[in-house]
GUBAZA-347898 format. One record per residue (C-alpha): x, y, z; residue in three letters. Coordinates in steps of 0.001 Angstrom, whole numbers, m for minus. Example, Ala and Ser with C-alpha at 12.3 -4.5 7.8 and 13.67 -1.06 7.14 Angstrom:
+---------+---------+---------+------+
!       X !       Y !       Z ! resn !
+---------+---------+---------+------+
!   12300 !   m4500 !    7800 !  ALA !
!   13670 !   m1060 !    7140 !  SER !
+---------+---------+---------+------+
***
This chain:
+---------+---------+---------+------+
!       X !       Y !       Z ! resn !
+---------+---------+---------+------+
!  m34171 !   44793 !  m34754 !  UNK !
!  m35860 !   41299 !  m34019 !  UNK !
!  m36205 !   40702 !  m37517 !  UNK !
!  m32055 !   40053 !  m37774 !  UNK !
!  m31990 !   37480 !  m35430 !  UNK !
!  m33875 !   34116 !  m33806 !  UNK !
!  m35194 !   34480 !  m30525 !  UNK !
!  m33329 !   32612 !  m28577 !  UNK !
!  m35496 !   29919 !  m26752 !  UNK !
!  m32700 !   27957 !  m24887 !  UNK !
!  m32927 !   27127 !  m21327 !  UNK !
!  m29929 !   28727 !  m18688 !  UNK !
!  m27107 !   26341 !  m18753 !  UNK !
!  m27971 !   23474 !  m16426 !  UNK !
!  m25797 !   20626 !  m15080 !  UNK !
!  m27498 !   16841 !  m16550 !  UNK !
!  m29313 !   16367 !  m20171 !  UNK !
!  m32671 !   15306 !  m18912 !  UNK !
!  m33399 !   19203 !  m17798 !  UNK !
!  m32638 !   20566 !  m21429 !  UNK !
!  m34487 !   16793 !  m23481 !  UNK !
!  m37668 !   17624 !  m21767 !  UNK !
!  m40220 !   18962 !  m23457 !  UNK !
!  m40859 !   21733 !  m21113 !  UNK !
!  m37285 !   23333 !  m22372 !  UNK !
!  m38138 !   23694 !  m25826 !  UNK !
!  m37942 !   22312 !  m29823 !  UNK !
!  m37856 !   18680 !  m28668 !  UNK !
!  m35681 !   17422 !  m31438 !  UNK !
!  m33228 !   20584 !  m30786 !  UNK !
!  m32958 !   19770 !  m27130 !  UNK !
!  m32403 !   16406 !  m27569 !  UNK !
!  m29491 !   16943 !  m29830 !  UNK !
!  m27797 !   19558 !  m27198 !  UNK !
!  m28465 !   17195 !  m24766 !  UNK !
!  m26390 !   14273 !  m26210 !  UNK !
!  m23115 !   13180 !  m24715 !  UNK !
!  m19965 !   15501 !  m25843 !  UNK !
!  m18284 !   11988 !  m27843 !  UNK !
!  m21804 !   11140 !  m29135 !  UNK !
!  m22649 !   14691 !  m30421 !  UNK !
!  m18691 !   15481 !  m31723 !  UNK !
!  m19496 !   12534 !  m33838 !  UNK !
!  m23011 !   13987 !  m35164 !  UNK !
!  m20775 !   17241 !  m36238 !  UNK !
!  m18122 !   15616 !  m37557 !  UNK !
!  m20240 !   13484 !  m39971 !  UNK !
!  m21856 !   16520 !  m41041 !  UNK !
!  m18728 !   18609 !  m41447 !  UNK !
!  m17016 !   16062 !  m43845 !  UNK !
!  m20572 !   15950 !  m45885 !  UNK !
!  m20723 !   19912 !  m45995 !  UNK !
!  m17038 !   19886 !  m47084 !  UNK !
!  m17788 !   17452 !  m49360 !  UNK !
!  m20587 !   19915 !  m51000 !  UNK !
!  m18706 !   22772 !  m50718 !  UNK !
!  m15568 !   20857 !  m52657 !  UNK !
!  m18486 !   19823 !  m55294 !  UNK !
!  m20143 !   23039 !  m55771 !  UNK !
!  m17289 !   25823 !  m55481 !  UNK !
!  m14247 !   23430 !  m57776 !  UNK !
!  m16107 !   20364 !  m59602 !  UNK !
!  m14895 !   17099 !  m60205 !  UNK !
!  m11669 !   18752 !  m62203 !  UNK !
!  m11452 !   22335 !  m60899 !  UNK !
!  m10729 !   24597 !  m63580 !  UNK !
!  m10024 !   28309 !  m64021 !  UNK !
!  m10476 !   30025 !  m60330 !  UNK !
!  m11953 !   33083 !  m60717 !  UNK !
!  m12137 !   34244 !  m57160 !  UNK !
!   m8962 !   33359 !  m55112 !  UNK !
!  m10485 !   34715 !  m51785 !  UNK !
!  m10473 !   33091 !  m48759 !  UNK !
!  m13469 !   35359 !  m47938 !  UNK !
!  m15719 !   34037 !  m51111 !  UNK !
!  m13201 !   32462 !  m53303 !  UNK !
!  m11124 !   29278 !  m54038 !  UNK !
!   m8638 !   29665 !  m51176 !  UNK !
!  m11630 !   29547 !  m48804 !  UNK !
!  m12264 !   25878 !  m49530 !  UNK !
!   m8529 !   24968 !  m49845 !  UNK !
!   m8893 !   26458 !  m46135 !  UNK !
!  m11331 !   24100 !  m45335 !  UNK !
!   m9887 !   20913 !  m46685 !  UNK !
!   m7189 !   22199 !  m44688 !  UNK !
!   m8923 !   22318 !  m41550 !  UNK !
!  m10643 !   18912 !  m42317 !  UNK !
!   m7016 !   17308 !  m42910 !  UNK !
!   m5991 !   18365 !  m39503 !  UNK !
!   m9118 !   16377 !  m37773 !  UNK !
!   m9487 !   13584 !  m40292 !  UNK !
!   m6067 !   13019 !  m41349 !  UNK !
!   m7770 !   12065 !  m44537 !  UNK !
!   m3917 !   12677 !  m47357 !  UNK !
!   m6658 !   13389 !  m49751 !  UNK !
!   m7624 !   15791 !  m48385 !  UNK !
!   m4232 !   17644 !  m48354 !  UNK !
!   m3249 !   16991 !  m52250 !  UNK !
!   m6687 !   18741 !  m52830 !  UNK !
!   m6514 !   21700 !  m51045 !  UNK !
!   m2365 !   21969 !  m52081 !  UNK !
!   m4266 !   21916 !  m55923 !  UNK !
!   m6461 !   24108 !  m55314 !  UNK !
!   m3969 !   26212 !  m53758 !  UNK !
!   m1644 !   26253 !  m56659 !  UNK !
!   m4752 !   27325 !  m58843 !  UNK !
!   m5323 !   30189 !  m56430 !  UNK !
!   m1565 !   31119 !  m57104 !  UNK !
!   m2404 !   31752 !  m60817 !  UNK !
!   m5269 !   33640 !  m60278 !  UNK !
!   m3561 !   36353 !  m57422 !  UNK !
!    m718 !   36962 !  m59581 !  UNK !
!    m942 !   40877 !  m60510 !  UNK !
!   m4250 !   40948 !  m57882 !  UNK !
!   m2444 !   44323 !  m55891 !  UNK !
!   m3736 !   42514 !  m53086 !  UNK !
!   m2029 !   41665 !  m49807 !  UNK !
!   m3951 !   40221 !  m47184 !  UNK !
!   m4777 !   36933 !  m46053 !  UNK !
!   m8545 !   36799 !  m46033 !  UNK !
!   m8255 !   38886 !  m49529 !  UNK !
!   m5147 !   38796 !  m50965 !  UNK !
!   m2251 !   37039 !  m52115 !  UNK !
!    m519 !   36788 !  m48760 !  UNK !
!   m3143 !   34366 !  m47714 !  UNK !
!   m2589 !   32548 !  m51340 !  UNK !
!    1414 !   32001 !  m50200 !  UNK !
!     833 !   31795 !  m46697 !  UNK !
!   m1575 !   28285 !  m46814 !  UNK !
!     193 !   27019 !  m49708 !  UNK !
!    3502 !   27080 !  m47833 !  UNK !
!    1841 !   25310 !  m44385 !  UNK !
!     220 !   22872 !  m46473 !  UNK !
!    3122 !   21712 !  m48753 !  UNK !
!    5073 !   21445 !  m45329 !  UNK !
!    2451 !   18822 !  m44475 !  UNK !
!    3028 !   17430 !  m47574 !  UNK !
!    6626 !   17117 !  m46950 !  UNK !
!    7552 !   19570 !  m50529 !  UNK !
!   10110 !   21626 !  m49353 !  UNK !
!   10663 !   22861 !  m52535 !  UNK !
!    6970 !   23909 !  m53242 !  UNK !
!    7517 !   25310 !  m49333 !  UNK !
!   10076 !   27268 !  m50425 !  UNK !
!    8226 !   28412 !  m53494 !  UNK !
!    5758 !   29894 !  m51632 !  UNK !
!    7850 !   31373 !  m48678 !  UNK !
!    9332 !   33047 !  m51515 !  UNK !
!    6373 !   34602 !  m53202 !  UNK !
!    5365 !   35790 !  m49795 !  UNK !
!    8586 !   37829 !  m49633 !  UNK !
!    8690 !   39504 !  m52555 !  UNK !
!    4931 !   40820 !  m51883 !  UNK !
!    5103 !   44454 !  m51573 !  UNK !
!    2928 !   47019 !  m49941 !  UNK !
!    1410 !   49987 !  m51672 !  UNK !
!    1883 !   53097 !  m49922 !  UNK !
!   m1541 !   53690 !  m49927 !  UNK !
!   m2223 !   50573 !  m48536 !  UNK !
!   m5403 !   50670 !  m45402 !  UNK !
!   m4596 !   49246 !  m42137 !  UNK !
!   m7580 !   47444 !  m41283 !  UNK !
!   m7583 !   43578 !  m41443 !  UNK !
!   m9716 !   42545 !  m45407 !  UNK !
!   m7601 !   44905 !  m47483 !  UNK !
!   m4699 !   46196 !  m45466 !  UNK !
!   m1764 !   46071 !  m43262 !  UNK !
!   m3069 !   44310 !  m40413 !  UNK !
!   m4124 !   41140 !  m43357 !  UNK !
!    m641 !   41132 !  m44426 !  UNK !
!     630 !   41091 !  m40727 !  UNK !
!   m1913 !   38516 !  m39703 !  UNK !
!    m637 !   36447 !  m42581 !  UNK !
!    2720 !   36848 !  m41119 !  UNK !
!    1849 !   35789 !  m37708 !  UNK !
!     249 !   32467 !  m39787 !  UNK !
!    3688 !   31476 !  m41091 !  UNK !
!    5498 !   32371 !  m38069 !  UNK !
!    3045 !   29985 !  m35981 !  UNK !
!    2636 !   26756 !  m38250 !  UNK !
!    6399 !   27043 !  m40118 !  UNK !
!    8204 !   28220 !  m37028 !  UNK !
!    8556 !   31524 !  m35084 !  UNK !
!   11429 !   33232 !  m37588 !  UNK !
!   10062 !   32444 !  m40306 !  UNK !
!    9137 !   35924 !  m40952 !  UNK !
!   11534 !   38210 !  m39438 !  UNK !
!   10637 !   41275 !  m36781 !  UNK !
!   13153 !   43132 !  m39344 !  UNK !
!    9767 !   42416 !  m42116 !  UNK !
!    7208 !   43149 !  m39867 !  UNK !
!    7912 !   46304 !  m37652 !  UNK !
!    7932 !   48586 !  m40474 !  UNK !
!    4369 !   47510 !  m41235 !  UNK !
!    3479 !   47799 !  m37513 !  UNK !
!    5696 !   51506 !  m37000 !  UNK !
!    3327 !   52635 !  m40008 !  UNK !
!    m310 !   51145 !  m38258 !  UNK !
!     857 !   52799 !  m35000 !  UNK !
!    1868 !   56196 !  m36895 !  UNK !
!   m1792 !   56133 !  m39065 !  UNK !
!   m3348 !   55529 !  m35833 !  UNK !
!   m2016 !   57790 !  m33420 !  UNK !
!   m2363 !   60951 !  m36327 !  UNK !
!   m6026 !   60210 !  m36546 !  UNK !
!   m6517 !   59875 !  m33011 !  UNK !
!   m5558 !   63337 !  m32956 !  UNK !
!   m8940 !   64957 !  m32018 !  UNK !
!  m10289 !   62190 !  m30464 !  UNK !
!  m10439 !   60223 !  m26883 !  UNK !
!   m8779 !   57417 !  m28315 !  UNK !
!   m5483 !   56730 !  m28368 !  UNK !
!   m5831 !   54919 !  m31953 !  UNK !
!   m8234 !   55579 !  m35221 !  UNK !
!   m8482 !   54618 !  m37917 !  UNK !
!  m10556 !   55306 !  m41511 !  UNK !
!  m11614 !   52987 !  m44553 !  UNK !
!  m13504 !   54331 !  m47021 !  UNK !
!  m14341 !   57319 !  m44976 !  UNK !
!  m16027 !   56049 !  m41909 !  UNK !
!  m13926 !   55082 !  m38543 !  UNK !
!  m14861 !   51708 !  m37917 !  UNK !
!  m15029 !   49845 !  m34980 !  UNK !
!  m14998 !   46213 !  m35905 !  UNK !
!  m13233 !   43027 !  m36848 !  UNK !
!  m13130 !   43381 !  m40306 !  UNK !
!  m12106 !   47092 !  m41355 !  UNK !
!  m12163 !   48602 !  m38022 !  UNK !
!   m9871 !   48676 !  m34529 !  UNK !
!  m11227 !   45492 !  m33072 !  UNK !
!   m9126 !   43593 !  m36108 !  UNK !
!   m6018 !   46209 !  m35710 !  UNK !
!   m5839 !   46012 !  m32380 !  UNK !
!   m6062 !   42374 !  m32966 !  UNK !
!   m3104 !   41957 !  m35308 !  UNK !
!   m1187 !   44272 !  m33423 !  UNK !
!   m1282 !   42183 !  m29702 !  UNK !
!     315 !   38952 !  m32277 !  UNK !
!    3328 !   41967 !  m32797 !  UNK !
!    6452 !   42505 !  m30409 !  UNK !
!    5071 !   46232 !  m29209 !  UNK !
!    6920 !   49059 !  m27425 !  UNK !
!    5629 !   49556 !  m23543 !  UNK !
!    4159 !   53073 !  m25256 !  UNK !
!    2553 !   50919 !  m28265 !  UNK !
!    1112 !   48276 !  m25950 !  UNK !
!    m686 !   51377 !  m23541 !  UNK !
!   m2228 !   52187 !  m26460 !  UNK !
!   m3701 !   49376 !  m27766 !  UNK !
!   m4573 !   48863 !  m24020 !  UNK !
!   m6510 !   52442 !  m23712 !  UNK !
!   m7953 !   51996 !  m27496 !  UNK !
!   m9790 !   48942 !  m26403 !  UNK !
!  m10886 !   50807 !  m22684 !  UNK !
!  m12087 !   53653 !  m25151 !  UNK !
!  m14617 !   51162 !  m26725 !  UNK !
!  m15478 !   49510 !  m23765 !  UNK !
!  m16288 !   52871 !  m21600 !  UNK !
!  m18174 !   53836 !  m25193 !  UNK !
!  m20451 !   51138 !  m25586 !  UNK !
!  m23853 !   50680 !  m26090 !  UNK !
!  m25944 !   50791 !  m23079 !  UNK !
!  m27139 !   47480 !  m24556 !  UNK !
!  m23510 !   45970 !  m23971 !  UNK !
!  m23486 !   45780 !  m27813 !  UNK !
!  m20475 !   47734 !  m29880 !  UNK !
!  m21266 !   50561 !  m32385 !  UNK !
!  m19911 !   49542 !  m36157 !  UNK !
!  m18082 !   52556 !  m36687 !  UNK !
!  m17475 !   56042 !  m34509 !  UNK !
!  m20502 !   58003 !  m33671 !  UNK !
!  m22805 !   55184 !  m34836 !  UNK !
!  m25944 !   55358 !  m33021 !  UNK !
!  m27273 !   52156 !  m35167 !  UNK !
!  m27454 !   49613 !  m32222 !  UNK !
!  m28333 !   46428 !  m34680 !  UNK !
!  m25413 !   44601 !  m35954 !  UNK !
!  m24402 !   41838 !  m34137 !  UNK !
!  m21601 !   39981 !  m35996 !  UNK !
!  m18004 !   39199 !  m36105 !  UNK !
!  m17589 !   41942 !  m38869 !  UNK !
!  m19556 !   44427 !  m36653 !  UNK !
!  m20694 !   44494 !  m33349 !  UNK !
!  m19902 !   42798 !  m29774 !  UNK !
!  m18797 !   39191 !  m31488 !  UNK !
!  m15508 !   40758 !  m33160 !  UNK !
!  m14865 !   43242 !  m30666 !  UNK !
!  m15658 !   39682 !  m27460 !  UNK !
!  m12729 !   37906 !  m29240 !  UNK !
!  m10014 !   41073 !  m29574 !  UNK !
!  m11356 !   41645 !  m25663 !  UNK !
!  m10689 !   37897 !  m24655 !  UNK !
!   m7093 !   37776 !  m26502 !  UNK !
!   m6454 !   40884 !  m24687 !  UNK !
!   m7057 !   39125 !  m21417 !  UNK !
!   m5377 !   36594 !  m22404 !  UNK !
!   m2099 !   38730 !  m23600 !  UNK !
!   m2212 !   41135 !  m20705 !  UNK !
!   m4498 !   39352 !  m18363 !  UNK !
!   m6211 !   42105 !  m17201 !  UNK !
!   m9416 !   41387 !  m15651 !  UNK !
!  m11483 !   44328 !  m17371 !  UNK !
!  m10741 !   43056 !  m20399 !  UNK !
!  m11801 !   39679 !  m19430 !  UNK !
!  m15062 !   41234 !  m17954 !  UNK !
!  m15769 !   43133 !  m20544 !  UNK !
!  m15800 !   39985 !  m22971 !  UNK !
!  m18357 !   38396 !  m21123 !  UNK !
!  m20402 !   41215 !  m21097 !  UNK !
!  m19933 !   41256 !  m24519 !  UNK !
!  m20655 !   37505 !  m25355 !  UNK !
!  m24014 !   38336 !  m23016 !  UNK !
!  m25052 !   40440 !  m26506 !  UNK !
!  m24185 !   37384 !  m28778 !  UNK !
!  m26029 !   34987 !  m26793 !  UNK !
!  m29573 !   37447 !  m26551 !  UNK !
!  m29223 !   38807 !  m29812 !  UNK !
!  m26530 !   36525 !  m32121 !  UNK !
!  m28745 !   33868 !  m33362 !  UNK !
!  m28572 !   35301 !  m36692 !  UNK !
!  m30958 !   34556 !  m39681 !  UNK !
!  m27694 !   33331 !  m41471 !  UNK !
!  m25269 !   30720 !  m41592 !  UNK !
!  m22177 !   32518 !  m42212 !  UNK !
!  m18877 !   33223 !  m40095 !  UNK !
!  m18686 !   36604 !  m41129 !  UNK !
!  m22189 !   37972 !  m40132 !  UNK !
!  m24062 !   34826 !  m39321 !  UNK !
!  m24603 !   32114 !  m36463 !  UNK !
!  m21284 !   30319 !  m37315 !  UNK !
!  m19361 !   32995 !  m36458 !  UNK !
!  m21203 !   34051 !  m33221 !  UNK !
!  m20521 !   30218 !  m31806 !  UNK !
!  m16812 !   31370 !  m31661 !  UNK !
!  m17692 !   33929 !  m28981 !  UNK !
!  m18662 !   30923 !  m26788 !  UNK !
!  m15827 !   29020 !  m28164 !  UNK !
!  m13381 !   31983 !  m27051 !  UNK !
!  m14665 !   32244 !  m23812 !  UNK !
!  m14757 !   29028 !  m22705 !  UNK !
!  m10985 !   28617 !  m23800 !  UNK !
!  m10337 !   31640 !  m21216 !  UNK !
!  m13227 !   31268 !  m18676 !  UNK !
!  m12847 !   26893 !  m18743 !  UNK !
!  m16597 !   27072 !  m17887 !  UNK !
!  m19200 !   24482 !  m19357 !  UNK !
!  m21779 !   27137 !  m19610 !  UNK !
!  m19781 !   28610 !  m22675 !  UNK !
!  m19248 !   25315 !  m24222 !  UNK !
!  m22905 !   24609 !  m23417 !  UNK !
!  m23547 !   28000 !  m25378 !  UNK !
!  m21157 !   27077 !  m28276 !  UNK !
!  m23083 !   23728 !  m28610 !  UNK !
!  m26435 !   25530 !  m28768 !  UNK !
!  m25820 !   27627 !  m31425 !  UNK !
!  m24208 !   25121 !  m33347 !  UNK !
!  m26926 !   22277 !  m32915 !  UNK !
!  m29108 !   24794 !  m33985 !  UNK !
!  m27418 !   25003 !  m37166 !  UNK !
!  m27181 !   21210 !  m37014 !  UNK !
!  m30745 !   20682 !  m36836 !  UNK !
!  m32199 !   23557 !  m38390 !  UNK !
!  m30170 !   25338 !  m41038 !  UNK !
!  m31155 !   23419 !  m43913 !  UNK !
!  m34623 !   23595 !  m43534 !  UNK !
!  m34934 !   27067 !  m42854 !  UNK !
!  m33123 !   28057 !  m45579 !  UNK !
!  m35297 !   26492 !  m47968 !  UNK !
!  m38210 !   27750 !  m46187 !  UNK !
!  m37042 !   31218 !  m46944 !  UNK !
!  m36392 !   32133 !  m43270 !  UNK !
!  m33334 !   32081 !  m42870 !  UNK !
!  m30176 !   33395 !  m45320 !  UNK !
!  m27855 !   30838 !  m47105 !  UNK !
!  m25334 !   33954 !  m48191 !  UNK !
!  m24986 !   35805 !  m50962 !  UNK !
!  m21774 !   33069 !  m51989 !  UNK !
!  m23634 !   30346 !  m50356 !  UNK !
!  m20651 !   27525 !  m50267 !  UNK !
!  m18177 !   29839 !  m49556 !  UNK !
!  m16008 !   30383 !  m45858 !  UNK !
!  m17142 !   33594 !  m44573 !  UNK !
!  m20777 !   33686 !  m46243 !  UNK !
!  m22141 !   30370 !  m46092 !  UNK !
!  m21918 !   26363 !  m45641 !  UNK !
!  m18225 !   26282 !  m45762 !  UNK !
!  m17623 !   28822 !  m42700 !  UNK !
!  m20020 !   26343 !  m40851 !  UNK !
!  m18428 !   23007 !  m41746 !  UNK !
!  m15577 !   25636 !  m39783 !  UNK !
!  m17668 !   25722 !  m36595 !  UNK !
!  m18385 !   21991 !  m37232 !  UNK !
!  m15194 !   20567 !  m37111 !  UNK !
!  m13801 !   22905 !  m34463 !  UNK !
!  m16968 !   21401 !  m32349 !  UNK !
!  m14867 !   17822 !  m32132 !  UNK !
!  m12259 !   19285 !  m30253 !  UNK !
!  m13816 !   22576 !  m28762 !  UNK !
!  m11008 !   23935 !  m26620 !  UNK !
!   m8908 !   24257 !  m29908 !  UNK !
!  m11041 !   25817 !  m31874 !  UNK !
!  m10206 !   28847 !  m33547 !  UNK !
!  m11886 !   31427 !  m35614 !  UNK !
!  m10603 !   31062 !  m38923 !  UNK !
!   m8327 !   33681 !  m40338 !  UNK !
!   m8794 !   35845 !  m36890 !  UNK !
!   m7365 !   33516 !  m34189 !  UNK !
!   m3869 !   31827 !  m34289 !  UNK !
+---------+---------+---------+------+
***
């Protein structure tokens, strides 16, 4: 199990730098970076956000762009006009903007006749950015392009309900527009179909089990963020729900809390007795930020206790041998990220900062040393440098910060 993950070598949280600089508390260079003041180090990781975008902008579209072959957010196109996005917001940099709105319109060519909905994976996310980002621009009529694309997207009947590929992407897309356009901008009359059908799926499945909800993709019940009920149950608390709807979601997430590892660490799919994955697509890091938004939506303290126990797995066990946000060490920072944002204590923000200084300090190097995993797409936002010029930027302002394409 070890061989997934860094041991992790940080010292307990502890009020004033000159505990963590010594040399007694560690990698001396490491330490000294955590130890920095927040404006001095939120400098450090902006600088080296705008050079990884920079790279990533280089590497994944050229000096010219051209023909966009994945559209993705996940590994594609759309997840760098995502980032230029993100780096807009913080840098205010207009160049910023016209690129990603290009890069966007690209991505629009390439999802045409995709069958794809979603946002991480589909189209939805395609007309969903482009219509946020030409309202920064000030285009209503590109705006309005776009709004209109997105509503003439239509669902297959076949269509999964889990968050990459199905109903809870296109809802989550939704929820996007409705938050950075303006709440309306996609109607409940659009959306509670969608949600009547992921309640229906859920509750017929759940049939023979403890759990008010299940769900399948590609024959397996899974558990996590990305095709599982941590990322449905997600979706569906950003919904207007029914006081029976809401009980379930409620007892859904109690099912997976009172069916937990012993370790504190969530199985990837029912039955699972694999106790090793420890990312955002499966394990304790997806399932700590549904728990947290839970608390936060309902704010009841299990839920809230049960994150923490949960972000105690990604702290002992989440310094993955990989960069990305989707099953690497960008992604597990978020945890810390959450938490803080619903705890407001400096040990999670201390935590956040650890595992991103270690990426600060050490990524590069151990990637070309062969210890450590650059991702299979190693520029794009979910697998590699792009999802951690993310984490990097979010660092700057850390009680904002929001795990991209998962948190609103």
């Amino acid at each position: 199990m070890s061989d997934r993950f860094f041991p992790n070598e940080f010292p307990k949280f502890a009020e004033g730098r000159a505990a963590l600089a010594s040399e007694a508390a560690g990698d001396a260079s490491l330490m000294s970076l955590l130890s920095l003041p927040h404006s001095v180090l939120s400098e450090r990781f902006k600088r080296s956000a705008l050079q990884l975008k920079d790279a990533v902008v280089r590497e994944t579209w050229g000096s010219g762009g051209g023909r966009v072959r994945d559209f993705t957010l996940y590994t594609g196109a759309l997840g760098t006009a995502f980032l230029l996005f993100k780096a807009y917001l913080v840098d205010k940099d207009l160049n910023d903007l016209r690129l990603c709105s290009e890069i966007v319109k690209q991505c629009d060519y390439a999802s045409r006749g995709s069958g794809r909905v979603t946002f991480i994976c589909g189209q939805a996310g395609v007309c969903a950015l482009g219509a946020v980002v030409a309202k920064h621009i000030g285009d209503e009529k590109l705006t309005n392009h776009y709004l209109r694309k997105f509503q003439e997207i239509r669902l297959p009947e076949d269509l999964p309900n889990e968050l990459l590929y199905g109903r809870a992407g296109f809802l989550w897309a939704c929820a996007f527009l409705n938050k950075h356009i303006g709440n309306g901008t996609v109607s409940p009359a659009c959306t509670r179909p969608i949600v009547d059908d992921i309640v229906r799926a859920g509750r017929q499945l759940a049939q023979k089990s403890e759990s008010p909800l299940m769900y399948e993709w590609h024959g397996k019940k899974y558990w996590g963020a990305a095709h599982g009920l941590a990322g449905i149950m997600h979706v569906l608390m950003d919904t207007e729900l029914g006081q029976d709807e809401m009980k379930d979601v409620k007892n859904t997430l109690r099912y997976m809390m009172n069916n937990r590892f012993p370790s504190g660490n969530y199985p990837s799919s029912e039955g699972s007795e694999s106790d090793r994955l420890v990312h955002w697509c499966h394990g304790a890091p997806g399932v700590t930020l549904t728990l947290v938004k839970a608390a936060e939506i309902f704010g009841d303290q299990d839920f809230a206790q049960a994150a923490i126990e949960a972000g105690e797995v990604v702290w002992n066990r989440g310094l993955l041998k990989r960069v990305g946000i989707c099953h690497g060490i960008s992604g597990n920072a978020y945890v810390f990220l959450a938490l803080y944002r619903l705890s407001g204590k400096d040990e999670y923000l201390y935590r956040a900062k650890a595992f991103a200084c270690f990426l600060l300090d050490k990524a590069h190097e151990l990637i070309s040393e062969g210890k450590m995993h650059g991702g299979d797409h190693p520029y794009s936002l979910f697998e590699g440098f792009g999802g951690m010029a993310h984490l990097f930027l979010d660092m700057t302002s850390p009680s904002e910060a929001r795990f991209p394409a998962y948190e609103l």
